[in-house]
C-alpha positions as CSV (number, residue, x, y, z in Angstrom):
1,X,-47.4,86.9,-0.4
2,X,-44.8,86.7,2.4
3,X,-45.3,86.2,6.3
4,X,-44.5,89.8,6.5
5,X,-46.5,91.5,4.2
6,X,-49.5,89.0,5.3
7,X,-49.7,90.5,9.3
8,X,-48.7,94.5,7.5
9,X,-53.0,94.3,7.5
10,X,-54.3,95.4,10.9
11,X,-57.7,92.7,9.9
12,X,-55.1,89.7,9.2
13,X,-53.5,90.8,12.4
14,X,-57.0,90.5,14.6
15,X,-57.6,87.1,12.6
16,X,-54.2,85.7,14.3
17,X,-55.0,87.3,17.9
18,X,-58.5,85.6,17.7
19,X,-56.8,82.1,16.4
20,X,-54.3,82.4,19.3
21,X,-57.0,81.7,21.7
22,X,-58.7,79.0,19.8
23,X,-59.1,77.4,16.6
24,X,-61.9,78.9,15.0
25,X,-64.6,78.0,12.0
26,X,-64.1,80.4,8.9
27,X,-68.0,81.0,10.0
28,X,-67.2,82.2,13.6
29,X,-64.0,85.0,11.7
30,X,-66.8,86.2,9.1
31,X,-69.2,86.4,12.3
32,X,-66.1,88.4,14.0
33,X,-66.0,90.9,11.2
34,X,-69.1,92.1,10.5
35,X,-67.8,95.1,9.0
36,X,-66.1,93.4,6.0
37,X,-67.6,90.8,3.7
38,X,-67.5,87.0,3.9
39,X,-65.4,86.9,0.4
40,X,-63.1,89.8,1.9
41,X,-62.4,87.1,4.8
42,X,-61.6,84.5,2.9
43,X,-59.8,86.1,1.0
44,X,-57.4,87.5,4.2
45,X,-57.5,83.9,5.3
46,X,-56.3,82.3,2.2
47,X,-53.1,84.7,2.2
48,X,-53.0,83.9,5.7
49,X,-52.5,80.2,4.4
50,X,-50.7,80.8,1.9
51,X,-48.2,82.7,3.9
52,X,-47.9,79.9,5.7
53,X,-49.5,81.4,9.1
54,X,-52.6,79.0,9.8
55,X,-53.5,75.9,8.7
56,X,-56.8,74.5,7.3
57,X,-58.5,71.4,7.6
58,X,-62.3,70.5,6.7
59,X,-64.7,69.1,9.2
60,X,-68.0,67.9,7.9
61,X,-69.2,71.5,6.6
62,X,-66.8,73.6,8.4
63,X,-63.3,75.1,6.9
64,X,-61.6,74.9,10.6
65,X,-58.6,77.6,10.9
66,X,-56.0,77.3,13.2
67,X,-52.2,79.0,13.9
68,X,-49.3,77.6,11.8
69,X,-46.6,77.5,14.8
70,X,-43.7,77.3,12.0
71,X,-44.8,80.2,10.5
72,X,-44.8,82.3,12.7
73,X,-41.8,80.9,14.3
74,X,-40.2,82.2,11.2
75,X,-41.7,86.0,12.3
76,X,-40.3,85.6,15.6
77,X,-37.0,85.0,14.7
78,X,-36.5,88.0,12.5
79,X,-37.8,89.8,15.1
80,X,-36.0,88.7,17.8
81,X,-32.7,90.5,16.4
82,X,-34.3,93.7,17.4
83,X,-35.5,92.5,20.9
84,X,-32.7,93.9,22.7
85,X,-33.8,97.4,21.2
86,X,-36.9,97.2,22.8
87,X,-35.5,96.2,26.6
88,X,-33.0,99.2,26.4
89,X,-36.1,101.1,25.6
90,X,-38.8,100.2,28.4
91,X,-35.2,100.2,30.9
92,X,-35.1,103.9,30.5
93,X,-38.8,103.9,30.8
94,X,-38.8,102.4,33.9
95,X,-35.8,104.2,35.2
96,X,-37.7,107.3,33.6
97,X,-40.9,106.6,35.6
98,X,-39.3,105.9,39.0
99,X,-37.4,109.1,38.6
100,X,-40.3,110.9,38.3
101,X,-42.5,109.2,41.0
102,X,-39.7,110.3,43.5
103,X,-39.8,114.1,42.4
104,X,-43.5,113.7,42.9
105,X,-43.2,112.6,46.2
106,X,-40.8,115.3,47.5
């Protein structure tokens, strides 16, 4: 599976914001997802590694997960081409909001 269609799943995308933060057991992400089995994690965290988004290593017992910095530096970079999209965007948002915080006022 690719980078992209790896983060397309809102629960792969929650696994990566709780990685950011920290490294994190593959015990602790089950224990973050009580709503989906432990099989149905590992299973999001093998494509995960196999996408090339987070990296494995054992420690004693533990499967220890943490972010793959190349990998997502390759998601970054594609998106980065549509960046400037974005600041036009929240520029007329702002100008937007100001205009309408001065009618308020008068």
């Amino acid at each position: 599976m690719d980078k992209f269609s790896a983060v397309a799943d809102p629960k792969r995308r929650a696994m990566l914001d709780l990685l950011v933060k920290r490294e994190r057991s593959a015990g602790e992400l089950v224990s973050a997802f009580p709503d989906i089995s432990q099989p149905a994690v590992s299973k999001h965290l093998r494509i995960l590694k196999d996408a090339g988004l987070v990296d494995m290593r054992v420690q004693a017992q533990q499967r220890i997960y943490t972010l793959q910095p190349k990998g997502l530096a390759e998601l970054d970079a594609w998106i980065a081409k549509y960046k400037v999209f974005w600041s036009d965007s929240l520029d007329a948002l702002e100008q937007h909001l100001s205009e309408k915080k001065r009618a308020k006022r008068k």
